[in-house]
C-alpha positions, 0 to 999 in steps of 0.5 A: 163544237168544244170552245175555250171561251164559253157564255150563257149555259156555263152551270149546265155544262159544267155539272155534266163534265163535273158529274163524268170526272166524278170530282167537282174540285176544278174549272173545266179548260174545255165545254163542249156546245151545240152550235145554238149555244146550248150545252153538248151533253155526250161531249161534256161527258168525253170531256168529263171522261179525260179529267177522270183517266187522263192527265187533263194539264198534259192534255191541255198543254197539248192544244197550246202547243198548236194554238198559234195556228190558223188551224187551232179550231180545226185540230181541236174539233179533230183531236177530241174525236180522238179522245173522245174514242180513247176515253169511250173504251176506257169508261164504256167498261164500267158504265155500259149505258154510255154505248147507247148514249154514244149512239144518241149522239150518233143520231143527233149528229144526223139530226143536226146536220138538216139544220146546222149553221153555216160555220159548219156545212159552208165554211167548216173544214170539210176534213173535219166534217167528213170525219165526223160522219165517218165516226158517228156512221160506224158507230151507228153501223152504217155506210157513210159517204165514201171516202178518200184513201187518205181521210179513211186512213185519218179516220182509222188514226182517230180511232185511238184505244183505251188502253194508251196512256196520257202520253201514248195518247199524245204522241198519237195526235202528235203524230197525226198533225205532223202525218196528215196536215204536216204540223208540228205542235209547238213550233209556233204558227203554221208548224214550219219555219219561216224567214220573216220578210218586213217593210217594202218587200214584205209589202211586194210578196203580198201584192204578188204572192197572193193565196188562197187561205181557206176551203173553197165555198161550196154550196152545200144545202141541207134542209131547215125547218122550212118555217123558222125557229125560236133562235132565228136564222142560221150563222154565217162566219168568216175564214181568211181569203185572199186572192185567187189564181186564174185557174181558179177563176176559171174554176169559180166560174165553171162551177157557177154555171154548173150550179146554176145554169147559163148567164143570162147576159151576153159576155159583153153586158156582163162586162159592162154591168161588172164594171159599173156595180163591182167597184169600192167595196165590190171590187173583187166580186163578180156577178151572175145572172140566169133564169135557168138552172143547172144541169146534172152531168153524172160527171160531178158528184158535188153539182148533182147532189146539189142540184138534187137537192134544190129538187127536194127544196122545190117538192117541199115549197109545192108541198107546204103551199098544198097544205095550206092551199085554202089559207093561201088562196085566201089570203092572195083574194084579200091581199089582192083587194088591199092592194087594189084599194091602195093602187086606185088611190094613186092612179094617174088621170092620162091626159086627152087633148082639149081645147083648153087646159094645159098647153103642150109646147110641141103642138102650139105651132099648130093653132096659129098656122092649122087653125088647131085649137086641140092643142091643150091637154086635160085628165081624162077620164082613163087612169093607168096604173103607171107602176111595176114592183120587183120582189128580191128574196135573200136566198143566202144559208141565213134564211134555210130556216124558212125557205118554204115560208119565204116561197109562199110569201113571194108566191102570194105576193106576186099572184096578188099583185099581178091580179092588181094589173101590176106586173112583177119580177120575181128574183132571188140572189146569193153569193158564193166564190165571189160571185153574187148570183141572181136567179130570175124565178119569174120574169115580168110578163110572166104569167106563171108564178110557179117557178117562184117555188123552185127557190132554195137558200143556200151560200152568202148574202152580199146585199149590197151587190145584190140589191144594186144588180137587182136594181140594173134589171128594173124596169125602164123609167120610161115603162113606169112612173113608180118603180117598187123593189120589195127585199124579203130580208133578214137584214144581216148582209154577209159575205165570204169575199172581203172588202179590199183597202185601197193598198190591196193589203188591209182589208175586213170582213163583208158583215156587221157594221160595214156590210150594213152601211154598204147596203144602206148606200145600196138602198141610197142609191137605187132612191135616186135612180128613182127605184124605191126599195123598202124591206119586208122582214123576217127574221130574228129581233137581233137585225132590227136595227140593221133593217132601220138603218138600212131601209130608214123606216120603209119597212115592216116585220111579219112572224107568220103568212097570216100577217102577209096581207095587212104588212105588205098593203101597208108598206106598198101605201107608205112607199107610193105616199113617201115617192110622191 
């Protein structure tokens, strides 16, 4: 990723692009990073490489020429695989060494992608992705995925020589933006003349000209540590969206029931729960909700290696429980006594008739005229434990870094609680192509807890939708006394779907502050249906305050399984204590 706009590890990168020019008498335009921030060594030396034989001003004028475009980020990333290419031949002829450093990079880029960020696999170009792994493949002498006519023509393109000068060079990536994407730098926006429309009419297109602005969300999941990192969960970021088409809907929909099996509701509930929860904020999402899973049809590569993938996930949670098979047991014998000890605290004496006691209005008739005095009631000696808790995992791409982690969390939890008596509902929600989709991994009367194994993250997090659908499969009020929603959360709620403004014109991202108040109302309002959620935390020390905000207190931050048993016996006795 080589930024314009740089923090933090600026020294690092510049020594390494200082040391590759063999000048230290300049400020680098360029630095190339990871996506975890930390310096890009290969690419710092590509930049390194185009000061010593390129004329780096004319190259930097270059990517002015285009930087009014919605595009710029894109081209960039494309344009420097070009360079890249042009300054390898060049240098590999005097610095033979630079062929395995080349190859490093190959490798790291395979390395990268089981845990890179969602800017890249989510939201990223896929233009841009593919022609990555179709440069680091040949360099590594391998068959990379298969391509279309037109990206292996754009990859050959790419492929410029060494022995182009600054200007051949840039006449080459001038003409792949005018070949391949129909730009022409330096005519300022998107590269084609405009007739500029204002005031009421302006205001009229934008209402019925609606587009599409950016690639499609496609659920593209590769794998994570599984257990969490020293920089926290992945990054979620933005590309403009507008509306879509009812061919594309369509098309959403086709593809959702695809990935994730059919909805569990019938088209005239999903209806009714669409029009009650997809308002405000909400008003252009959609909602799913299915205890299946997809179907692999062999006819669409995309779902089937998605759904391969989801297989793989599920292998790695069943295995890492296995591993860890006595630690677990053991941890679900003490959580289930922990919370045993809570519950019994907060059992509910049932009533029996009496002959005296609290007297029950609907039966008084009958002392008078049946000479029946058991009409009064009193605390028997029988208690039930009038309570059902749901748990919901966020299974959005923030948390791919801890999926086998979170499984056995839910997995504990639910085993503990049902050995409690409780009953428990296992879910899990993510967002993608406006739908918030919410899986069943275990239903209440379930005794089998191990579909809770199947999870995998993968797409968006929009929590507030999420948590307000989860609320509408609580249980009834009449089924329980006390009903507990428990969020295994990060506390960074983030969405592709923007949040639409009265007008239909201005609208803003669904992340930070307002993607927080949204779910904090979410919260507020499940309170007073008389559902009480509280959040059980996992992620890095930057969402603190997001989860305090949301949650107000009912709360509690775990790093490891080991501290499982005393957080979630201590947030189930604040909870119950604070929703006497």
């Amino acid at each position: 990723m080589i930024r314009k706009h740089y923090t933090g590890m600026q020294r690092r990168a510049e020594n390494m692009i200082w040391n590759a020019a063999g000048r230290y008498d300049f400020d680098p335009p360029f630095m190339a990073f990871t996506e975890k921030g930390k310096p890009d060594p290969y690419f710092n030396l590509v930049i390194g490489f185009a000061a010593k034989w390129l004329d780096l001003d004319r190259i930097c004028s270059f990517f002015a020429s285009y930087a009014g475009s919605r595009r710029a980020e894109e081209f960039d990333e494309l344009m420097w695989l070009g360079i890249e290419n042009c300054v390898y031949e060049k240098e590999v002829i005097e610095r033979p060494i630079l062929a395995r450093l080349r190859r490093d990079r190959a490798q790291q880029f395979y390395k990268n992608r089981q845990t890179l960020s969602r800017q890249q696999m989510m939201l990223q170009s896929m233009t841009v992705y593919d022609q990555q792994q179709a440069r680091w493949s040949k360099v590594l002498g391998q068959k990379g995925d298969p391509l279309s006519p037109a990206k292996r023509s754009l990859a050959k393109a790419l492929e410029i020589p060494g022995s182009v000068t600054t200007d051949e060079l840039i006449g080459r990536l001038t003409g792949i933006l005018q070949q391949y994407f129909r730009y022409t730098p330096g005519s300022g926006g998107d590269g084609e003349k405009h007739t500029p429309v204002t005031g009421k009419a302006a205001q009229l297109l934008r209402r019925v000209l609606r587009r599409e602005d950016r690639v499609q969300d496609t659920l593209l999941m590769r794998t994570g540590t599984g257990i969490g990192d020293a920089d926290g969960a992945a990054q979620l970021a933005h590309s403009f969206e507008t509306g879509k088409s009812a061919q594309q809907l369509q098309q959403d929909e086709a593809y959702i029931r695809k990935a994730f099996g059919s909805c569990t509701l019938s088209e005239q509930q999903l209806r009714v729960l669409e029009n009650s929860l997809c308002t405000g904020a909400h008003a252009e999402c959609r909602l799913w909700v299915t205890d299946s899973r997809g179907q692999r049809t062999g006819e669409d590569r995309e779902i089937d290696k998605v759904l391969d993938d989801a297989g793989k996930q599920a292998g790695r949670n069943r295995r890492y429980l296995e591993k860890r098979a006595m630690l677990i047991q053991s941890g679900i014998k003490r959580l289930s006594a922990r919370l045993d000890e809570v519950l019994t605290s907060y059992e509910r004496a049932l009533p029996e008739e009496a002959k005296a006691g609290r007297l029950e209005p609907e039966k008084a008739w009958r002392l008078p005229a049946l000479r029946d005095p058991e009409v009064f009631t009193h605390a028997g000696e029988e208690t039930e434990r009038s309570i059902t808790v749901d748990l919901l995992l966020d299974a959005s791409a923030s948390r791919l870094n801890y999926q086998e982690e979170l499984a056995s969390q839910a997995y504990s939890i639910a085993r503990s609680l049902q050995a409690c008596g409780v009953p428990v509902q296992v879910l899990c929600f993510r967002s993608l192509r406006g739908y918030t989709v919410l899986q069943i991994l275990k239903n209440r009367n379930e005794r089998d807890c191990s579909r809770i194994l199947d999870y995998f993250a993968g797409g968006w997090n929009r929590d507030g939708l999420g948590i307000r659908l989860a609320g509408s499969l609580a249980a009834p009020k009449t089924d329980a006394a006390r009903r507990i929603l428990f969020v295994l959360t990060d506390a960074s709620p983030n969405d592709s779907t923007r949040i639409p403004s009265g007008d239909g014109l201005l609208s803003k991202e669904y992340q930070g502050k307002a993607a927080v108040l949204d779910t904090k109302q979410a919260v507020d309002d499940l309170r007073e249906q008389g559902i009480e959620p509280a959040a059980i935390f996992l992620g890095p020390t930057l969402y603190l305050e997001n989860l305090h905000t949301i949650y107000q207190g009912r709360c509690v931050r775990i790093h490891r399984i080991e501290q499982l048993e005393e957080a979630v016996s201590s947030l189930l006795d604040q909870t119950l204590r604070q929703s006497r």
